[in-house]
Structure formats: C-alpha cells, structure tokens
Backbone as CSV, one residue per row, in Angstrom:
resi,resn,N_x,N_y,N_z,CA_x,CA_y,CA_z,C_x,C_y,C_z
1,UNK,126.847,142.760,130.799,125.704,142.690,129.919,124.573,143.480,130.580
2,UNK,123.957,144.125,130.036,123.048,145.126,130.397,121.270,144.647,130.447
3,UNK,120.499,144.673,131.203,119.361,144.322,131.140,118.658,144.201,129.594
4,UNK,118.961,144.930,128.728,118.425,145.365,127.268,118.700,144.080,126.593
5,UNK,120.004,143.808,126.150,120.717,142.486,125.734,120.055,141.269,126.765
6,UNK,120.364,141.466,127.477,119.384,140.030,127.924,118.299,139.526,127.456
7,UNK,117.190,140.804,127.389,116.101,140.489,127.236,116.261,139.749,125.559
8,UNK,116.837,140.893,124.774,116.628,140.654,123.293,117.461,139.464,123.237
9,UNK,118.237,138.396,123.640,119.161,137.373,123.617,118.327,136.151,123.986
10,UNK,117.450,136.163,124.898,116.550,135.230,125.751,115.615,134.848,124.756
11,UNK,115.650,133.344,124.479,113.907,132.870,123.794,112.978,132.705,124.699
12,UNK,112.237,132.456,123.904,110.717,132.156,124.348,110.335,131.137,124.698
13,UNK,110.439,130.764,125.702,110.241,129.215,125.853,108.668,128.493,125.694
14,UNK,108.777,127.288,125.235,107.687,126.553,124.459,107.713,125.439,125.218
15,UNK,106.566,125.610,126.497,106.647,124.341,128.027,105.179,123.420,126.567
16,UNK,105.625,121.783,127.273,104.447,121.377,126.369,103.827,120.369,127.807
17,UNK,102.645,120.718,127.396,101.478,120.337,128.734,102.341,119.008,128.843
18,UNK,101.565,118.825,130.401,101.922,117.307,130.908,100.630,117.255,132.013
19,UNK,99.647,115.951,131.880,98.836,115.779,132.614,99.270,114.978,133.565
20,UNK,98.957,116.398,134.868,99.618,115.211,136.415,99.319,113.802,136.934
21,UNK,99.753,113.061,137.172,99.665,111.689,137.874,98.368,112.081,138.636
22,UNK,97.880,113.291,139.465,96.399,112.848,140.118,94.924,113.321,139.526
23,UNK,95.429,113.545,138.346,94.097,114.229,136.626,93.516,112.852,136.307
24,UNK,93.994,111.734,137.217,93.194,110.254,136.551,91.908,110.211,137.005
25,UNK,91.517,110.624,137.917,90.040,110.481,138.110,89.310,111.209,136.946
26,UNK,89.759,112.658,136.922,89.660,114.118,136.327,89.029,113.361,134.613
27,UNK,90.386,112.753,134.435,90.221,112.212,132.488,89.121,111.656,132.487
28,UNK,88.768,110.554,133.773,87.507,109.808,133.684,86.788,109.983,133.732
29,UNK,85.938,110.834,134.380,85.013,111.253,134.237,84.338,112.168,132.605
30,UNK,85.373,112.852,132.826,85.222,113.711,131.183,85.281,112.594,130.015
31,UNK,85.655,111.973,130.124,85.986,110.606,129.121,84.274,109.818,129.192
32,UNK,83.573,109.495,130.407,82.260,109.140,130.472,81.418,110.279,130.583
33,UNK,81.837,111.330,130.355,80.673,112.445,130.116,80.334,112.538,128.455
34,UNK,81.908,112.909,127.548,81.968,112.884,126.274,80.968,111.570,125.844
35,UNK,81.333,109.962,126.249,80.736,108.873,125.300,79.428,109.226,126.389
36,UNK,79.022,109.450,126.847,77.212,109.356,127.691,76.655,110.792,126.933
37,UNK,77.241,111.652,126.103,77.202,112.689,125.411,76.823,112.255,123.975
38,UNK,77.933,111.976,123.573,77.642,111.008,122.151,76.554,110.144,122.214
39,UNK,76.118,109.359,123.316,75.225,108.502,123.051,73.826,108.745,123.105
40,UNK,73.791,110.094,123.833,72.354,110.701,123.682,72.537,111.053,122.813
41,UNK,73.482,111.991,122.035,73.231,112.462,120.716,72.764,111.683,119.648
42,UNK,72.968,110.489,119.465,72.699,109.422,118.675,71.155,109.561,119.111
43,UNK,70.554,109.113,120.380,69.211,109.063,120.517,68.366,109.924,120.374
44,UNK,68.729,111.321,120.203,68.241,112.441,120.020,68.116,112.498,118.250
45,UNK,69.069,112.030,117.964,68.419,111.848,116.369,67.966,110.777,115.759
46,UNK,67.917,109.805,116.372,66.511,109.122,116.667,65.246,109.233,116.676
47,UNK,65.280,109.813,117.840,63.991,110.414,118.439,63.665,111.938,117.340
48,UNK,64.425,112.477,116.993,64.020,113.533,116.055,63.357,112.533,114.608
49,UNK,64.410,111.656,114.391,63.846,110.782,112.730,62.551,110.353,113.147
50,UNK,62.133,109.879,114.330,60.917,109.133,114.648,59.871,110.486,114.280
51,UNK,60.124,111.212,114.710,58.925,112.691,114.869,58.896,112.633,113.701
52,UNK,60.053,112.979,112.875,59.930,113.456,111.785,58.427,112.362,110.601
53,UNK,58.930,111.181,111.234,57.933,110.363,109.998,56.282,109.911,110.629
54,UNK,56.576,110.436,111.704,54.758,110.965,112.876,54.712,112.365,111.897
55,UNK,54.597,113.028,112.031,54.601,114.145,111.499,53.949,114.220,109.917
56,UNK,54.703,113.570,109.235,54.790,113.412,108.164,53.627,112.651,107.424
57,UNK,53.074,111.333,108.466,52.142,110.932,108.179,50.647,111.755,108.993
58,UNK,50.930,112.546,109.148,50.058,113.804,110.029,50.090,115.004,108.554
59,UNK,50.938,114.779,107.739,50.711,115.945,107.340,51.257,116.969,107.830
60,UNK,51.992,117.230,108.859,52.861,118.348,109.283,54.010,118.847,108.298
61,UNK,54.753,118.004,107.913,55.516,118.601,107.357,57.078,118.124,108.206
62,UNK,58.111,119.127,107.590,59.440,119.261,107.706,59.376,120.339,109.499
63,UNK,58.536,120.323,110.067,58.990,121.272,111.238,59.899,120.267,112.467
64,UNK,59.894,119.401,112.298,61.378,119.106,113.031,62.534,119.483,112.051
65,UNK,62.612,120.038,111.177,64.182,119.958,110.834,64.911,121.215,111.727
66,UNK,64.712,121.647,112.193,65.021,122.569,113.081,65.575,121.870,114.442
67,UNK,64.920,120.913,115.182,65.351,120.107,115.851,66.396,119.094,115.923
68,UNK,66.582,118.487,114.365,67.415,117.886,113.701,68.843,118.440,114.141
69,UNK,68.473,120.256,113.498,69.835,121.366,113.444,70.681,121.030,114.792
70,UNK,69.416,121.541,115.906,69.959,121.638,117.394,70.487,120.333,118.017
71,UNK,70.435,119.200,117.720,70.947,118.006,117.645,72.303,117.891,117.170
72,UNK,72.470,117.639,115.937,73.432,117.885,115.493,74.695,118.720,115.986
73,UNK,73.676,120.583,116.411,74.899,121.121,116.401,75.288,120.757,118.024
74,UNK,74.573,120.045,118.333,75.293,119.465,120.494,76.453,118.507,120.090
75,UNK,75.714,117.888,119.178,76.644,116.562,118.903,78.112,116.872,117.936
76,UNK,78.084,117.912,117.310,79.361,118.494,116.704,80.637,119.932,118.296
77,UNK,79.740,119.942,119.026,80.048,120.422,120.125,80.731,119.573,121.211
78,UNK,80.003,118.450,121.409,80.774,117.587,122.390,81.969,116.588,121.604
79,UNK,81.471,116.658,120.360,82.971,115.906,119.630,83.596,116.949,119.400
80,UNK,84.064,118.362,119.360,85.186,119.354,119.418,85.605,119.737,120.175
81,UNK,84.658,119.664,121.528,84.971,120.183,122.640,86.178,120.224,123.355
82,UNK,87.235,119.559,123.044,88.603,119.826,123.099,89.231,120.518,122.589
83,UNK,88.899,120.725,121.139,88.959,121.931,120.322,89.256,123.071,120.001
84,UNK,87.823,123.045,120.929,87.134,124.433,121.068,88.109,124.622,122.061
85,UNK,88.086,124.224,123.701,88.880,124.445,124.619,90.288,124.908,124.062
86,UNK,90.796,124.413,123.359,92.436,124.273,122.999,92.450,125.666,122.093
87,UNK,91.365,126.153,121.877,91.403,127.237,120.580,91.726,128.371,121.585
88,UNK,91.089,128.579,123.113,90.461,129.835,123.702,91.506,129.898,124.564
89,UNK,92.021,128.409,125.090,93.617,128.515,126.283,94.709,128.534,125.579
C-alpha cells in the first residue's frame, strides 16, 4: 500500500474533550467567578433602574439607557462565555 492510499483510506478522528482529574480547583474558581459575575450584573441593573428614576425626577431624562445597554451587554457576555470560547477553539 502506498503512502497515497493510506492517507485517502484513514478518517478523521473526532477525540471528545475530557476534563482532567486536577481542572477541580480550575472549574471552581471559574464557576465562582461566572455566579460573583451574574450577581453584580443583577446589581448593576439595579443601580442603573435607581439612576434612572433620580434622573427622571430631575428631569434628565432617558440618559442612562445607555448604561442599561453596557450592563446588559456584560451580563449576556458572562452567561455565553462558554460559548463564545467554544465558538473560537
């Protein structure tokens, strides 16, 4: 059999991850970064709704909704963030 045939005969092999026995610290931490992530995000739109109705009784207006955005889009970031990772490796 000739190098040529080999190649074209051979699949492609499809390895499926396996997280090692010493990644347990590793998960944990990322696991209390994600929920200490989420949970500011929650307070951050909080703290944005609070401005928003200071503001409002000021007469300012809608200029936090912009702040709102950047909130949001952290908090749609750290909930994909596996995602995202899994999209780029």
């Amino acid at each position: 059999m000739n190098s040529i045939t080999a190649i074209t005969t051979s699949t492609i092999p499809n390895p499926t991850p396996v997280v090692p026995a010493e990644a347990g610290g590793l998960l944990t931490v990322l696991n209390w970064a994600s929920g200490i992530g989420l949970v500011l995000g929650v307070l951050g739109v909080i703290i944005v709704g609070i401005t928003m109705v200071i503001q409002l009784q000021r007469g300012e207006g809608g200029q936090s909704l912009a702040k709102l955005g950047w909130v949001l889009l952290g908090c749609i970031i750290i909930t994909g963030a596996a995602g995202i990772v899994r999209a780029f490796v």
